[in-house]
BADREN-524196 format. One line per 8 residues: number of its first residue (from 1); their letters; for each residue x, y, z of N, C-alpha, C, O. Coordinates in steps of 0.05 Angstrom, whole numbers. Atoms other than C-alpha are relative to their C-alpha. Example, Ala and Ser with C-alpha at 12.3 -4.5 7.8 and 13.67 -1.06 7.14 Angstrom:
<nodes>
1) as) 18/-24/0/246/-90/156/18/24/0/39/24/13 | -16/-24/-1/273/-21/143/-15/22/14/-5/44/18 .
</nodes>
This chain:
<nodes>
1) xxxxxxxx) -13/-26/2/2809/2020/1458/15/7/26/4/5/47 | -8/-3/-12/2863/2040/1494/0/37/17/14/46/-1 | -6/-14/-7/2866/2108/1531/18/7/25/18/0/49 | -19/-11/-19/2921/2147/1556/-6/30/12/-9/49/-4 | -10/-33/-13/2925/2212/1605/30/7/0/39/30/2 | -31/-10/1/2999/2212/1602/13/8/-20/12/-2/-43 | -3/-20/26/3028/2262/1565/21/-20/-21/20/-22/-46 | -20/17/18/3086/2215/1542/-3/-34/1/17/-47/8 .
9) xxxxxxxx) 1/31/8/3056/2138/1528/-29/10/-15/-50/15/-2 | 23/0/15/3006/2151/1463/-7/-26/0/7/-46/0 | 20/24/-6/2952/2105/1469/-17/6/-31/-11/20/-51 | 14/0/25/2901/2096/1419/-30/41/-2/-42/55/-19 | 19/-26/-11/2855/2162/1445/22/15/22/31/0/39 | -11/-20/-12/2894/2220/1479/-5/19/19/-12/39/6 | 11/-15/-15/2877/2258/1535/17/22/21/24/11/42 | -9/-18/-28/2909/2320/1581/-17/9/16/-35/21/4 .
17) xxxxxxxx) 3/1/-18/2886/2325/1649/15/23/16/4/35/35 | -21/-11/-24/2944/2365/1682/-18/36/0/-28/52/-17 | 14/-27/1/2916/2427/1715/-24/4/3/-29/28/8 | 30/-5/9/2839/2416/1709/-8/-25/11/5/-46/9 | 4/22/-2/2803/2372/1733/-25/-15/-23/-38/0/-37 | 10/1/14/2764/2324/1695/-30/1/-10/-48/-2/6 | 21/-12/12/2708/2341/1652/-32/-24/-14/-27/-48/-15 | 22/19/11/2636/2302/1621/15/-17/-23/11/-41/-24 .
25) xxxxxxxx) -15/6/30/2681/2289/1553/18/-21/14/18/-42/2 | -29/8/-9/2741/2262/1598/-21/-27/7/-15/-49/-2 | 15/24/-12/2683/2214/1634/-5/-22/-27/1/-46/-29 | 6/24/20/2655/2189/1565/25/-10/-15/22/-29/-31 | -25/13/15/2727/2177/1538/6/-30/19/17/-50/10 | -14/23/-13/2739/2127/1597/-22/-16/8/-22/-34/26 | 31/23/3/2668/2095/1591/-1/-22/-27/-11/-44/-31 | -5/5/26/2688/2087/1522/32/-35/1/35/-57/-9 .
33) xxxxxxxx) -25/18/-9/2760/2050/1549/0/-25/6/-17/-34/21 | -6/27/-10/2785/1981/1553/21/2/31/19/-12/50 | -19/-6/-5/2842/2009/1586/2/25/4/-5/39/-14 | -3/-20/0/2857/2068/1619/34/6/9/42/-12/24 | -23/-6/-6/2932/2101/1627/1/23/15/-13/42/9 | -4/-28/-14/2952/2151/1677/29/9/7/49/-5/5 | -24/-7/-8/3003/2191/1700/10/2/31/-7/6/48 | -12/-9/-29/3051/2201/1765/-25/29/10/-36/31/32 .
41) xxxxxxxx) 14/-23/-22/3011/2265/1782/-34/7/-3/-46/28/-3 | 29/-2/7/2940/2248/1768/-15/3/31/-7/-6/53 | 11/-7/-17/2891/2273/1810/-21/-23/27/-29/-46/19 | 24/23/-16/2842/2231/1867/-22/5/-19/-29/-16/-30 | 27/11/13/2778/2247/1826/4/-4/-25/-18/-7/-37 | -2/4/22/2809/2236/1763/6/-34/-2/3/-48/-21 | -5/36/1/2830/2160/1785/-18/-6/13/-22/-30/7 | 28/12/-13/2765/2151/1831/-19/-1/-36/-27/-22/-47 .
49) xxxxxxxx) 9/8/23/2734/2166/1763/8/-18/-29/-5/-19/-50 | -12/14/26/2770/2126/1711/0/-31/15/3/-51/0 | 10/26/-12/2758/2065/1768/-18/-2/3/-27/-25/5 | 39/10/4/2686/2071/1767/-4/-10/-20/-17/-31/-20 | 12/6/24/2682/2069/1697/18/-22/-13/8/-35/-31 | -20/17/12/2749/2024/1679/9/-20/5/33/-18/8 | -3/23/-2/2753/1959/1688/35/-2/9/42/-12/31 | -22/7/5/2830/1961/1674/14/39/4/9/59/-9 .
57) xxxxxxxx) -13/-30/-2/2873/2024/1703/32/-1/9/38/-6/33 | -29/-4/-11/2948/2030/1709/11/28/-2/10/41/-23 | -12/14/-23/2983/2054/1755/-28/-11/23/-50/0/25 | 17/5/-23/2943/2021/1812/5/11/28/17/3/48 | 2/-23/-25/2933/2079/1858/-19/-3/22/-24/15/38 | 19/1/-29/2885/2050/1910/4/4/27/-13/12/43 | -3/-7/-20/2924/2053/1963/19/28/13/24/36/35 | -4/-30/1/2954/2121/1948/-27/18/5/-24/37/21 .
65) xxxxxxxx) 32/-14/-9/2880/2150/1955/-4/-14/26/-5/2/46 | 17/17/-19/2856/2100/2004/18/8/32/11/9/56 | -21/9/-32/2919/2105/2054/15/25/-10/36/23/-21 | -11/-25/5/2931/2181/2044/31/12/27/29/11/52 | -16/-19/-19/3000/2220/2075/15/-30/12/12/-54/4 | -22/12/-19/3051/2188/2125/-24/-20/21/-27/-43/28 | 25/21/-22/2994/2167/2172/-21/-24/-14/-32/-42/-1 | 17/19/9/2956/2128/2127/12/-18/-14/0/-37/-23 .
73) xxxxxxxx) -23/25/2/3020/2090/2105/2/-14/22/6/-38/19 | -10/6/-25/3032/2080/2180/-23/-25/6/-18/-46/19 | 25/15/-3/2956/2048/2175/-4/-19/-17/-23/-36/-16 | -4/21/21/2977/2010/2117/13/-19/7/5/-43/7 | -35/20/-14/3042/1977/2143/-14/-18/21/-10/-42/20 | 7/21/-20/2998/1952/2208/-25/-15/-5/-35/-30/11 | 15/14/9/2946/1929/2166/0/-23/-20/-17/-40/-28 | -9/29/24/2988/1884/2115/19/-11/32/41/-16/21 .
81) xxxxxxxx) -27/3/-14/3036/1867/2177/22/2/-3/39/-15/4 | -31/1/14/3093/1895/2148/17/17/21/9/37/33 | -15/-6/-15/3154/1905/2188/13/27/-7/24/31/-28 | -4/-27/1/3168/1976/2200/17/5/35/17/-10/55 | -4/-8/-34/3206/2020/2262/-17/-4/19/-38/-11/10 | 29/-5/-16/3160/2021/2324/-5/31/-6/10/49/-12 | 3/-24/16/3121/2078/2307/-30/1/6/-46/-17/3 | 24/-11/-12/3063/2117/2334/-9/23/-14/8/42/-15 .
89) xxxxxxxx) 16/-28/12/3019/2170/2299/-20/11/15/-35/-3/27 | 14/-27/-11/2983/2235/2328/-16/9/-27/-4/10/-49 | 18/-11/15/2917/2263/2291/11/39/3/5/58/-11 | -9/-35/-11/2951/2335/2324/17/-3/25/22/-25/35 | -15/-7/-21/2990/2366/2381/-21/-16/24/-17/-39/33 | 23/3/-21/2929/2362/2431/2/-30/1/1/-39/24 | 12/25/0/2922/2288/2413/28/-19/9/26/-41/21 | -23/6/-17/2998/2278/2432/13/-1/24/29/-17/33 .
97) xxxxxxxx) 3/6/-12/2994/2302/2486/-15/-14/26/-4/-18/47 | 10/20/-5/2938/2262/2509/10/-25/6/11/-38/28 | 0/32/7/2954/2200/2488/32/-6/18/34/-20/38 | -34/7/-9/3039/2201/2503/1/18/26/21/15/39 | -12/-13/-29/3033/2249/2566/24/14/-10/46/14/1 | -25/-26/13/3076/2303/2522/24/-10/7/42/7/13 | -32/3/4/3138/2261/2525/2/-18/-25/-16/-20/-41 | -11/15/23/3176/2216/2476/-14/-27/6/-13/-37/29 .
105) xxxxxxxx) 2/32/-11/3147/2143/2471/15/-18/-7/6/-41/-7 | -18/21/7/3212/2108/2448/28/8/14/45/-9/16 | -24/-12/-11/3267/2157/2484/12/5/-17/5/-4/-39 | -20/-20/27/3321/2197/2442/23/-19/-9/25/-41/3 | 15/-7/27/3341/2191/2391/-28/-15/-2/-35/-36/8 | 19/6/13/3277/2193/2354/5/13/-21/25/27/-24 | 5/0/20/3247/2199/2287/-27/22/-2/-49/12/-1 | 28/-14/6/3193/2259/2277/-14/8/-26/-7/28/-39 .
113) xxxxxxxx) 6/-4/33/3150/2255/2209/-26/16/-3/-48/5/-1 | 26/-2/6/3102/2304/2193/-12/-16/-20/-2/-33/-36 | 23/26/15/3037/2271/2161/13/10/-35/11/-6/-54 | 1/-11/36/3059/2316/2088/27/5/-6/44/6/13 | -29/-8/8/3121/2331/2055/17/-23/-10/17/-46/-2 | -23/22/15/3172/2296/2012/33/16/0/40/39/5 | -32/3/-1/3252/2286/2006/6/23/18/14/46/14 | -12/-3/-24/3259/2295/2081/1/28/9/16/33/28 .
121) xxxxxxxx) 8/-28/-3/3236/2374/2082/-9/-4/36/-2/7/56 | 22/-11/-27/3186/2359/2139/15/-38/26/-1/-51/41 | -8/24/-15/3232/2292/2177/26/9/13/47/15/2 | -16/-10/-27/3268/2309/2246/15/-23/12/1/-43/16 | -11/12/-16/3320/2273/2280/5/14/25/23/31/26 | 0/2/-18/3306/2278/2352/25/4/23/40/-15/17 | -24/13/-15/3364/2278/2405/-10/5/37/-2/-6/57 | 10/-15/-37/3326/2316/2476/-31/13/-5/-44/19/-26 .
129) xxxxxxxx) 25/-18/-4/3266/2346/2500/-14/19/-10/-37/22/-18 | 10/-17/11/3278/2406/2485/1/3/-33/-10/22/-44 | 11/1/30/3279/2392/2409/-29/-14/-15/-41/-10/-36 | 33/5/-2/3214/2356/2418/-18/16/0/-39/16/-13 | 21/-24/-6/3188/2416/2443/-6/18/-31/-27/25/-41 | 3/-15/25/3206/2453/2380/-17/-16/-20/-30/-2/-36 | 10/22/21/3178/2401/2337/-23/6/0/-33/17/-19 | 22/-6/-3/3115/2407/2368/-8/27/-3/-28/35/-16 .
137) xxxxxxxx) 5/-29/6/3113/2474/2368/-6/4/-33/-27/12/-42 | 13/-6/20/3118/2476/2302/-14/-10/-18/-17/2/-39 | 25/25/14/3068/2418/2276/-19/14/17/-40/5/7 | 19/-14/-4/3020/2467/2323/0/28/-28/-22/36/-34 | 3/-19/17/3034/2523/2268/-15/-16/-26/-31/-5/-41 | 0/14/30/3029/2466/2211/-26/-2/3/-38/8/-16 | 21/-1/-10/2965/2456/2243/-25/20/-11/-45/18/-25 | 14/-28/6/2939/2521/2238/-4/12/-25/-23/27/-32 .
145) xxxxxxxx) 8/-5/30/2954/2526/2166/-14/-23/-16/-19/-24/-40 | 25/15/16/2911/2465/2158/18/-29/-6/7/-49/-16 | -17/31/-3/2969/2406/2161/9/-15/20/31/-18/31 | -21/7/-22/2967/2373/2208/-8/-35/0/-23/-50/-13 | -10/27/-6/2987/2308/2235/30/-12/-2/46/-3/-18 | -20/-1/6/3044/2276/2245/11/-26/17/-2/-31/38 | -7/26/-17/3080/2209/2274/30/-5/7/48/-3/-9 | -26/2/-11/3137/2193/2321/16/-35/-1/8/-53/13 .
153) xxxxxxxx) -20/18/6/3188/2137/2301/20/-9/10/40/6/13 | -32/21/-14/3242/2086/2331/27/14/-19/29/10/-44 | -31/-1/13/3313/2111/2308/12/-24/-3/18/-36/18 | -7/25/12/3334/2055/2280/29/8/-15/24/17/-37 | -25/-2/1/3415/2064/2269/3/-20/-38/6/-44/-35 | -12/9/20/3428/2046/2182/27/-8/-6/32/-30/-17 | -23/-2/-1/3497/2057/2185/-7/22/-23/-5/8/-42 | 5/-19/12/3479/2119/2141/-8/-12/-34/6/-6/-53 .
161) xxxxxxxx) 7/11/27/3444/2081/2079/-24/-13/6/-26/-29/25 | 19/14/3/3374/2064/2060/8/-13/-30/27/-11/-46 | -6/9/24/3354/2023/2008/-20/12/-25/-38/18/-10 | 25/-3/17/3302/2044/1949/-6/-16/-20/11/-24/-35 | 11/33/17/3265/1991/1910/-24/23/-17/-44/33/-6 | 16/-4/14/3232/2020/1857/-11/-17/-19/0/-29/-36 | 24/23/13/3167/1983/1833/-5/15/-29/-17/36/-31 | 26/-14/26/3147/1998/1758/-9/-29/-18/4/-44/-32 .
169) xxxxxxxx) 16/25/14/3101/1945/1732/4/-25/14/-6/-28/36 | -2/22/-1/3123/1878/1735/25/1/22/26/-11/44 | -23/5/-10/3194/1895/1752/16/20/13/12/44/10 | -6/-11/-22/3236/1915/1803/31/15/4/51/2/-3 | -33/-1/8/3303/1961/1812/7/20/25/-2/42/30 | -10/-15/-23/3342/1979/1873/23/2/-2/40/-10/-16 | -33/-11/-13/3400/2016/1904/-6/16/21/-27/28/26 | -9/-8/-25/3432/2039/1964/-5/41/-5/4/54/-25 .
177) xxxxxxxx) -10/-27/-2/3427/2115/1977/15/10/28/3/5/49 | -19/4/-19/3480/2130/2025/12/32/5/11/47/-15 | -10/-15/-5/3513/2188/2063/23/-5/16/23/-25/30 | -18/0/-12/3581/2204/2090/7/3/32/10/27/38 | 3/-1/-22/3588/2189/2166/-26/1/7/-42/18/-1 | 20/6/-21/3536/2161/2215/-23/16/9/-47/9/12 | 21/-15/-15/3510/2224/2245/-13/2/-21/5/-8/-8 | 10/-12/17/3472/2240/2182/-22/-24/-5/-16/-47/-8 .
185) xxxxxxxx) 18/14/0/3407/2212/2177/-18/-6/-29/-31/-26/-36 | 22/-10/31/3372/2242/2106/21/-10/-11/44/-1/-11 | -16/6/26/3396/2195/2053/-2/8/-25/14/3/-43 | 8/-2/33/3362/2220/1993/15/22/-9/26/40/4 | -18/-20/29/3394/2255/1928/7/32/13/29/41/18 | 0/-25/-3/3368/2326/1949/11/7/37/15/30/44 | -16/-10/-24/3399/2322/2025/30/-8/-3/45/-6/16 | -22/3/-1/3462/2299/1994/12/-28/-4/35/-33/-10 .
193) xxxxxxxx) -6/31/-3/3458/2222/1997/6/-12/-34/-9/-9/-54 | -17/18/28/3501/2181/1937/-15/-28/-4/-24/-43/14 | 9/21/16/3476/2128/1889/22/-29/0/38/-29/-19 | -10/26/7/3508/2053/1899/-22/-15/-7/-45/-12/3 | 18/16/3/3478/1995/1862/12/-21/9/-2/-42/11 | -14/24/-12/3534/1949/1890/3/-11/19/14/-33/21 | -4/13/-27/3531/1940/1955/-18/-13/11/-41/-4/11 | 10/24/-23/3508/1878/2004/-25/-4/-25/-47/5/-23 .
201) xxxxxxxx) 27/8/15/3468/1848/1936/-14/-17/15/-35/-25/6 | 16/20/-13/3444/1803/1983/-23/16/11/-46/7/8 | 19/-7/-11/3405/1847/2017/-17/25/-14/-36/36/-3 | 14/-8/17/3382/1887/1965/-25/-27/-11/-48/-21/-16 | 16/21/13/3347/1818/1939/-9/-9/25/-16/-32/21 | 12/2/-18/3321/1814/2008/-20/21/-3/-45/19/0 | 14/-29/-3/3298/1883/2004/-29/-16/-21/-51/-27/-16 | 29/14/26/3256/1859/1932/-16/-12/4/-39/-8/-4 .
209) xxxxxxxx) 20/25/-6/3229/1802/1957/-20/16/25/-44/13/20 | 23/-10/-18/3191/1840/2018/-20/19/-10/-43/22/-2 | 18/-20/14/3169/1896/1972/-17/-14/-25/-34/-1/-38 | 10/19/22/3148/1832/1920/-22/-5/9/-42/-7/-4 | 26/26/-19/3101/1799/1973/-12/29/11/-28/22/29 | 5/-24/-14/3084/1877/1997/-23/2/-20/-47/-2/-15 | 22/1/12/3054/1890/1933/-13/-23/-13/-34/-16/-24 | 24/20/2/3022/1825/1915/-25/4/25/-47/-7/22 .
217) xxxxxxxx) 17/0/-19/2983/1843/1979/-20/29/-5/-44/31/-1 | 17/-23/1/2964/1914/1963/-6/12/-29/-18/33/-33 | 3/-11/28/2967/1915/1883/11/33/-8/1/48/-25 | -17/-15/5/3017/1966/1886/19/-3/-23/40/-16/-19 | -18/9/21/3048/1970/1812/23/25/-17/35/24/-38 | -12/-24/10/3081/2046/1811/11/17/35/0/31/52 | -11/-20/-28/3123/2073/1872/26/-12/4/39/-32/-4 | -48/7/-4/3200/2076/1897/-14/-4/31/-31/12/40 .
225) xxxxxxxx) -2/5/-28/3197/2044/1970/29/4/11/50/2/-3 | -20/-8/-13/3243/2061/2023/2/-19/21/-16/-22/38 | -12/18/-27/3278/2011/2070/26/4/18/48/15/13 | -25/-10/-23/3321/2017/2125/11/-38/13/-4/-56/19 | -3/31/-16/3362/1948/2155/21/15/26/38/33/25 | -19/-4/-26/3395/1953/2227/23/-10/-5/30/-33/-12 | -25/11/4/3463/1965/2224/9/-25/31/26/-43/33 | -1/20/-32/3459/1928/2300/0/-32/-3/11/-48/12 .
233) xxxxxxxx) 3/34/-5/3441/1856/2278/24/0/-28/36/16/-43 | -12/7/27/3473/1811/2233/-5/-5/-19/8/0/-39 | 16/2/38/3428/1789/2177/-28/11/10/-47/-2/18 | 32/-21/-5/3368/1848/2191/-16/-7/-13/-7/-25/-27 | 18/9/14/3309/1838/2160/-13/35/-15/-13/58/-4 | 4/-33/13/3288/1900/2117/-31/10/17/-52/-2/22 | 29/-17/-21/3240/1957/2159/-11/23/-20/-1/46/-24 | 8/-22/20/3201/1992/2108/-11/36/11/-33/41/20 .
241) xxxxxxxx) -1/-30/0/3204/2069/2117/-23/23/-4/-32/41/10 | 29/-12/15/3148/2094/2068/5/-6/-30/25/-14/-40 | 14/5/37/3118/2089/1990/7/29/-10/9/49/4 | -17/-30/10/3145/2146/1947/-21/-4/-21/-19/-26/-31 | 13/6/23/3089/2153/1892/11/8/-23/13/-5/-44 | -27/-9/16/3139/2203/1860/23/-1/8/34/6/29 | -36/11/-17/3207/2179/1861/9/20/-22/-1/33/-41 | -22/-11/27/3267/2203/1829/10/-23/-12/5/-47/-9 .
249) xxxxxxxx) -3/19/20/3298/2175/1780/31/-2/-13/39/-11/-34 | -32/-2/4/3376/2190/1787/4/-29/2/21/-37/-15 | -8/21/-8/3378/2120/1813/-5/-24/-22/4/-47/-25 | 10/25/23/3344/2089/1754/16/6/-31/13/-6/-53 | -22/-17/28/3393/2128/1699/-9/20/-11/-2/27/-34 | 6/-24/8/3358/2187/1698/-37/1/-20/-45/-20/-30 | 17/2/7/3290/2211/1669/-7/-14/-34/-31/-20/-38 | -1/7/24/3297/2186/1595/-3/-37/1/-18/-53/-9 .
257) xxxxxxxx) 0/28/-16/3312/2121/1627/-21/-13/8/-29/-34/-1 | 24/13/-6/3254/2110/1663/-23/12/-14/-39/10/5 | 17/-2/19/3202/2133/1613/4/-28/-24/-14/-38/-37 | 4/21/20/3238/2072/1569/-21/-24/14/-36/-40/3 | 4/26/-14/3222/2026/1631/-30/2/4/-42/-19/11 | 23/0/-13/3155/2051/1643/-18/-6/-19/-39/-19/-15 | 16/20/23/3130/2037/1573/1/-24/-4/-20/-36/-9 | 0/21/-2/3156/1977/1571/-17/-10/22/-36/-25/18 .
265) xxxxxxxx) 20/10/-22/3124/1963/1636/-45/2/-11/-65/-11/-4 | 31/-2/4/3053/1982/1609/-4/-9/-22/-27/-6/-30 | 10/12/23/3058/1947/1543/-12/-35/15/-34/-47/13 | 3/30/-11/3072/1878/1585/-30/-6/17/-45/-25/16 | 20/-5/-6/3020/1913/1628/-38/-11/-20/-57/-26/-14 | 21/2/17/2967/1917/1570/2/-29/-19/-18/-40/-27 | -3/24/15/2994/1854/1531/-16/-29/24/-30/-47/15 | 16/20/-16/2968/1809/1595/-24/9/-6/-35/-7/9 .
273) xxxxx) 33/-12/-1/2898/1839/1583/-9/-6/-28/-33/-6/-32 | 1/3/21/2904/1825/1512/-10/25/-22/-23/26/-42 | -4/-25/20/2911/1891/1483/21/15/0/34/14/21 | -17/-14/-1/2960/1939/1461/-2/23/-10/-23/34/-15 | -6/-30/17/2988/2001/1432/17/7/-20/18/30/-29 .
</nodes>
């Protein structure tokens, strides 16, 4: 028996989750499971529990729990050896300035990421001191409301274009997100950054192949990764950025789009296991 939590891939048993967490009923449905299905916004004790009891769970969220926030990607990246900016993380202010002697440890430009936040809300481009200062200043407020952490990053010059490699299942689909002129650092959709799937295929199929051998290493089978290549050399080697667990999906043809890709991905999913839906 198959069971799904996602509201849109019926399985053989049906379950909503969103909102609540889960319940004694929800436990014996996935005791009951060959197979369990989940969604993009399922909770930690709702996938700690559906891995106790489930042999078989897609998406494979372990290292979304395990390697929580910006910092525990940062602890991921130097624990697969995967090539990233140089890049240093702070537990807090206090612990920054400790450790760095309250200056920059790469010189300006830099890269400042708080530990929380998505499409580039809480990510600072650096240029002096005194914008350091602010920074800190206000990751001491983020602090105070209970977020904190936060890690400082090599500016690493794109030529104003990452790449995004989005993983669903088996298979793999990238493009360039790109902005107009250099100074501009935030590529994604919501700061403005444009969709190519044409450019430098070479190194898009560079890009694939590091995020191929990335997740064979961490059983990562649901996330949009972000890469960055130096516009400085001549054949860069891709510097992975961070794991997007929720991506968008302008890049993939829009949401209708990737709901076709993502069933498909979890039939092929459930067909290796020798069951279906």
């Amino acid at each position: 028996m198959v069971l799904s939590f996602h509201p849109n891939i019926i399985a053989h048993e049906n379950i909503l989750c969103a909102g609540r967490l889960p319940d004694e009923q929800d436990e014996k449905a996935v005791k009951r499971a060959d197979a369990v299905l989940l969604p993009q916004g399922c909770s930690e004790v709702l996938y700690r529990m559906c891995r106790t009891h489930c042999a078989q769970v897609f998406p494979n969220y372990d290292c979304r729990f395990d390697f929580p926030g910006k910092l525990g990607q940062a602890a991921l990246f130097r624990q697969t050896a995967t090539a990233v900016p140089a890049t240093r993380t702070f537990r807090s202010v206090e612990t920054f300035r400790s450790e760095a002697g309250g200056e920059d440890p790469f010189g300006f430009p830099l890269i400042f990421k708080s530990n929380w936040g998505g499409e580039g809300e809480t990510v600072f481009l650096l240029k002096s001191d005194a914008a350091l200062r602010r920074c800190l200043a206000w990751a001491a407020e983020q602090e105070r409301a209970g977020y904190a952490g936060f890690l400082i990053q090599e500016f690493v010059p794109g030529g104003g274009r990452d790449l995004r490699v989005a993983v669903i299942g088996r298979q793999m689909y990238s493009y360039w997100r790109c902005v107009d002129g250099k100074e501009s650092f935030l590529t994604n959709i919501r700061a403005g950054g444009l969709i190519d799937h044409t450019f430098a295929p070479e190194l898009q199929e560079k890009g694939k192949s590091a995020v191929r051998a990335f997740c064979k290493k961490t059983k990562i089978n649901l996330a949009g990764f972000d890469l960055l290549f130096s516009e400085k050399e001549d054949d860069p080697e891709p510097l992975f950025l961070e794991i997007n667990y929720f991506f968008g999906r302008r890049g993939l043809g829009g949401s209708f789009r990737y709901y076709e890709l993502l069933e498909k991905a979890v039939r092929i999913w459930l067909n290796e296991r020798g069951l279906m839906i």
